[in-house]
N, C-alpha and C positions, 0 to 999 in steps of 0.2 A: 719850764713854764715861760712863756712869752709876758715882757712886761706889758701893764693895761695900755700903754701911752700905743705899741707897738698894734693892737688891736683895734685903732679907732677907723672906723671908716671901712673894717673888713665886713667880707662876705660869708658866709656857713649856710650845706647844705646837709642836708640827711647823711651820714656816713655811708649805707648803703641801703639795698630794696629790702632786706632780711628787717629793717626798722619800722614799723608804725604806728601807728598814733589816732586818738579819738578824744576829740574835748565831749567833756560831759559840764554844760553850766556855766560853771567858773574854775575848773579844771582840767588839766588833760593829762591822760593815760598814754605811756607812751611802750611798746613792745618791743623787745630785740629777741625775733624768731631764734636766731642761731644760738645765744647765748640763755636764753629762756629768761633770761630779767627782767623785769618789768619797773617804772618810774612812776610814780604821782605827781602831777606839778600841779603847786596852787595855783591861785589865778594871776597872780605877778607871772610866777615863772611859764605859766601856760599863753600867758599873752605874750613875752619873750621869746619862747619855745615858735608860735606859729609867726609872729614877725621874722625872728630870722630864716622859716623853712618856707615860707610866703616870698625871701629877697630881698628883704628892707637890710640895711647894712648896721653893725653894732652904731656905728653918729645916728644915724635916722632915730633907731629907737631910745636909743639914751636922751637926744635930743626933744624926744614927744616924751618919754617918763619921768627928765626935767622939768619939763615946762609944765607938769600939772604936781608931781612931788619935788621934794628935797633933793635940790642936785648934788649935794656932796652923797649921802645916803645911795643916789639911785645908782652913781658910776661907779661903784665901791660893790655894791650889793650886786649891778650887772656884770660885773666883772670876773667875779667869785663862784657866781650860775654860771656863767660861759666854760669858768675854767672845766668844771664839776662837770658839764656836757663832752666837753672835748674828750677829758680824764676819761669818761664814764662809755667813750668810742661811739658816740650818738650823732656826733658834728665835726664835721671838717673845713677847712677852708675851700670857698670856694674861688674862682675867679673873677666875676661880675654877679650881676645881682639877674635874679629871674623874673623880677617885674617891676614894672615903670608905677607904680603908685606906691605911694608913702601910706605907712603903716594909719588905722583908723587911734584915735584918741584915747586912750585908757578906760573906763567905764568900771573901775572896780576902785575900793580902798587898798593902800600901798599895805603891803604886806612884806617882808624878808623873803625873794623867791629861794624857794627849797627842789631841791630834786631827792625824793624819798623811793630807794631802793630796794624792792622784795628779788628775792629768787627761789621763789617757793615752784613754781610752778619750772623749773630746771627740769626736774625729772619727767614731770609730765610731757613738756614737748620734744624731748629727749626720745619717750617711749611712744609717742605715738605728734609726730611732727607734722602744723598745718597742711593742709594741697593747696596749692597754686591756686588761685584765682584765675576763671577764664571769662575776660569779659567779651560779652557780645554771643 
């Protein structure tokens, strides 16, 4: 495990294409086709979750979940989601960021972001595995 100090200022992107993801609300659902898991994130962790897959880098957003919550609280709490993503094979580091604008403003109450893990549905895409998506 990488200490927090050694994280600031980095980049993460999706692990791989086999991953994805659908906010509903104030949450988002997040899919690993190959491993058939599935995540919940609250609304902390689901605005976290799309800030770093959006490009903003862990300072940027710690820096905005500061500045409107508890700063000892939020770099402690984001740090703990991040590991839980890496661990969980969701995020990896990247090398630069994939977009030039800074993450929008918080709009929800701070809540403990959580990454809550089923694998119910293992066998199912196991037995009978998404198709490709063909756009256009």
């Amino acid at each position: 495990m990488m200490p927090h100090e050694d994280r600031i200022g980095m980049y993460y992107k999706i692990a791989s294409e086999s991953i994805i993801f659908e906010r509903f609300e104030d949450q988002s659902i997040v899919l690993n086709l190959d491993s058939g898991a599935y995540f919940n994130l609250n609304s902390t962790s689901s605005y976290i979750w799309n800030c770093l897959c959006a490009g903003a880098s862990t300072k940027e957003i710690i820096d905005i979940l500061s500045a409107r919550f508890e700063a000892d609280i939020v770099s402690g709490s984001f740090h703990d989601f991040l590991e839980k993503l890496i661990d969980a094979g969701l995020l990896v580091e990247s090398s630069s960021s994939s977009t030039s604008s800074s993450p929008a403003s918080p709009d929800f109450s701070w809540s403990e972001p959580t990454l809550t893990a089923y694998s119910d549905m293992k066998d199912l895409l196991a037995m009978d595995p998404p198709l490709p998506m063909s756009i256009g």
